[in-house]
N, C-alpha and C positions, 0 to 999 in steps of 0.2 A: 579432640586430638589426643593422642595417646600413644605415648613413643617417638611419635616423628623426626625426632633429633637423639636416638641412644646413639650413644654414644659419641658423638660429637664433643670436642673441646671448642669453647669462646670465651673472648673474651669482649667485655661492654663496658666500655669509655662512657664515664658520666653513671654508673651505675646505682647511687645513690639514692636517688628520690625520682617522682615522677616517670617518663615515660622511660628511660634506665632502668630501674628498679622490677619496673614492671616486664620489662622484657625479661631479664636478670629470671625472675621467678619464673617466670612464661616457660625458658628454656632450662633453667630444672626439671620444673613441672613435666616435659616432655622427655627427659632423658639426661641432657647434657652434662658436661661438664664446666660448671664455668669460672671463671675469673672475674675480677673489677678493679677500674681503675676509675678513682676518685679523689675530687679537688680538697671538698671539708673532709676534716681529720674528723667532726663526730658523727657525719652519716659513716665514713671509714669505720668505724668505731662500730658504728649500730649494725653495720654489715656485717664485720667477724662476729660481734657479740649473736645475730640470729641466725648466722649461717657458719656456725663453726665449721674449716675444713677446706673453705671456700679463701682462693689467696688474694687477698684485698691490696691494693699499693693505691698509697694515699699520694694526689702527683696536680701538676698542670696538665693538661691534655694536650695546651698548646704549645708545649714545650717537649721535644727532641727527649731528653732524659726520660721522662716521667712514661712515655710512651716503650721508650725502649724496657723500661724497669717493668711496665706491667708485662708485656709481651715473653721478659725473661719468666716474669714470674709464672706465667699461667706452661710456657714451655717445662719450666723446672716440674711443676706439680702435675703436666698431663702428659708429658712427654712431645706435642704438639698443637699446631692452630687450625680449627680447620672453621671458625668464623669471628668474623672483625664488628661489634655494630658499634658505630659511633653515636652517641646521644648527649651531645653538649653542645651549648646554646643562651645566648645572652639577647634581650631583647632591647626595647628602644620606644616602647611604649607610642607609637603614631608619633615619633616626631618629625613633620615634615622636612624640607630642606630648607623654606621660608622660615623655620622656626628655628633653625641652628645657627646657633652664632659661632659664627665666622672662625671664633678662637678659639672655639669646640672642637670645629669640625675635623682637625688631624687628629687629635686625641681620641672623639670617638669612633671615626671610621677606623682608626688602628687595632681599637680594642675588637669591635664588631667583629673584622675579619680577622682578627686573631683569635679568636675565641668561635667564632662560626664555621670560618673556611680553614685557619691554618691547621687548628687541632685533627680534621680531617686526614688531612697533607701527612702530619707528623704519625699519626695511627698507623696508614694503611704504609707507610713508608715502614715503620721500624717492622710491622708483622709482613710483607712483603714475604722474605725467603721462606717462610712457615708456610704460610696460606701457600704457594706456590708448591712446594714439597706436599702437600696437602688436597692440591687444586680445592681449595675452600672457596671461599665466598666473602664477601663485604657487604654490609648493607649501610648505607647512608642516612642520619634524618632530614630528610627535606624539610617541605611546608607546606602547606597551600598558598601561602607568600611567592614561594616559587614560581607558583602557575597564577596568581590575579594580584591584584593590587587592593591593599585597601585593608591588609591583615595585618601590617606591620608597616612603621614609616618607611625612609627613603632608604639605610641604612640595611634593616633588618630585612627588607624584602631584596634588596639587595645583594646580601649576602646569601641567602636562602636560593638564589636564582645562580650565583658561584658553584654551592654547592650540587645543584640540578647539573650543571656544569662537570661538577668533575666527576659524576655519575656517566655520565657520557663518556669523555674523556679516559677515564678508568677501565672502564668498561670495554672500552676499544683498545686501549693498550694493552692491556693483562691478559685478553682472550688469545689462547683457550681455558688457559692454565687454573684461571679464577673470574667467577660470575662478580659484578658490582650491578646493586640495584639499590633501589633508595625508596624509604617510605614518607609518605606527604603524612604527617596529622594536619588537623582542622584545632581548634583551640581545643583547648585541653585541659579538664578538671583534676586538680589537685597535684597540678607544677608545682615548681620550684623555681621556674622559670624568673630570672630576672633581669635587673635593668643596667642600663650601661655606666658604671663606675666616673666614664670621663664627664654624665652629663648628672652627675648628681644623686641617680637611679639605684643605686647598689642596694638600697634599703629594702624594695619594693618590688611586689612578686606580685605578675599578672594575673597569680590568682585569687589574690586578694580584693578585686572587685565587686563591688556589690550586685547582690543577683545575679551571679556571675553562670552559674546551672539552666538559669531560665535564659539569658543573654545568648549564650551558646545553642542554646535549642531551638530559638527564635529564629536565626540565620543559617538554619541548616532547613534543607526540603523534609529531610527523612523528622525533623525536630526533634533530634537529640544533643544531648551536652556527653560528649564522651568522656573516658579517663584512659590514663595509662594503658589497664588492661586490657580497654576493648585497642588500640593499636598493636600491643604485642605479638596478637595471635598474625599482623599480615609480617611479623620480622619471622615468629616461626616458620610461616610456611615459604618466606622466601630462603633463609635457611636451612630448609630440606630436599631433599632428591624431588619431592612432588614441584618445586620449582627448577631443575636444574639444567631446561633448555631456557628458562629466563635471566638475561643480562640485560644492562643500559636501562631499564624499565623502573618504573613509581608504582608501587602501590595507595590509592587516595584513600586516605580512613578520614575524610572530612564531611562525615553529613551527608553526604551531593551538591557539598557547597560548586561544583564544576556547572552543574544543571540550572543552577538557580537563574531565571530570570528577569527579578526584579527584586 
């Protein structure tokens, strides 16, 4: 790919590390112009510092302000939005609902969707009149969570299947003005991905597992352990004119975890 997004302005919630980061470069690498909006102040940090030029807001995602701030931001430096990708995500490590205690369970289903689904909400909300003025685009991170069970506990696939949701929803409401589509990853090498604060988890990143490269290849048809990278390239091309009769639709960059039979 080569070009495929000149000149385009975006901006990517969650842009810091893992599958962020990587789209982030993805849509340089192709043209664009981009923005980020992120939670730590030292991936914040590690962003201006390698991409000087580039206007970084350090923010909640799930948070109304912090949304609005970036979307100012990336309006002030490009003049406009013409895409939204959200890549923020807190996980839950397989904890079933037999395994949640009870006195857990409002604190972390709170966090879950407020960190999964609401950040969503509050993104495509503050960049609305842009992208519209723009007829841009949204793209969403799903899961493969979304479509089978068994990738995430009760919580995390739960949310994941909200967000499938308002890929839909979105999508129906905005057209014609603005395309929403959403891309499933399959697990994913060299996240940042992590755990849910109310359940003790804040520490602990999914990728930290052992044999985690071979784990991931074993459970995919194709037996690969993908990274960041290799998902990027289906945000660019839903991002570009070569997608621009697709709306409501997933791209799956999981393997053919879909196919598997046993």
């Amino acid at each position: 790919m080569t070009g495929w997004l000149e000149g385009r302005r975006a901006l990517v919630v969650g842009a810091g590390s893992g599958i962020g980061r990587a789209v982030l470069d993805a849509f340089r690498a192709e043209g664009a112009r981009v923005a980020a909006l992120e939670l730590d102040p030292a991936k914040s940090a590690r962003l201006a510092e390698e991409l000087p030029g580039v206007p970084v807001v350090t923010g909640d995602a799930s948070t109304r302000a912090a949304n609005e701030e970036a979307v100012e931001a990336a309006l002030g430096a490009y003049g406009g939005l013409d895409v939204l990708v959200c890549c923020v995500g807190v996980f839950d490590f397989y904890r079933g609902l037999g395994e949640l205690a009870a006195g857990d369970l409002d604190a972390a289903f709170d966090e879950m969707f407020r960190v999964n689904v609401r950040s969503h909400l509050h993104g495509v909300k503050a960049a609305l009149p842009a992208l519209r003025e723009a007829r841009g685009c949204v793209i969403l991170t799903e899961s493969t969570s979304a479509y089978r069970p068994g990738r995430g506990g009760v919580l995390y696939v739960a949310s994941k299947h909200a967000v499938r949701g308002l890929v839909a929803a979105l999508a129906h409401e905005l057209a014609p003005e603005i395309r929403v589509n959403g891309v499933a990853p399959g697990g994913t090498l060299g996240t940042d991905l992590r755990g849910l604060g109310a359940l003790g988890q804040r520490g602990r990143r999914l990728d930290d597992g052992p044999d985690r490269a071979a784990g991931l290849a074993d459970r995919t048809p194709l037996r690969v352990a993908l990274s960041g990278a290799d998902h990027a390239g289906s945000y660019v091309f839903l991002a570009s004119d070569r997608a621009r009769g697709i709306t409501g639709d997933v791209v799956h960059t999981d393997g053919g975890t879909g196919v598997r039979t046993g």
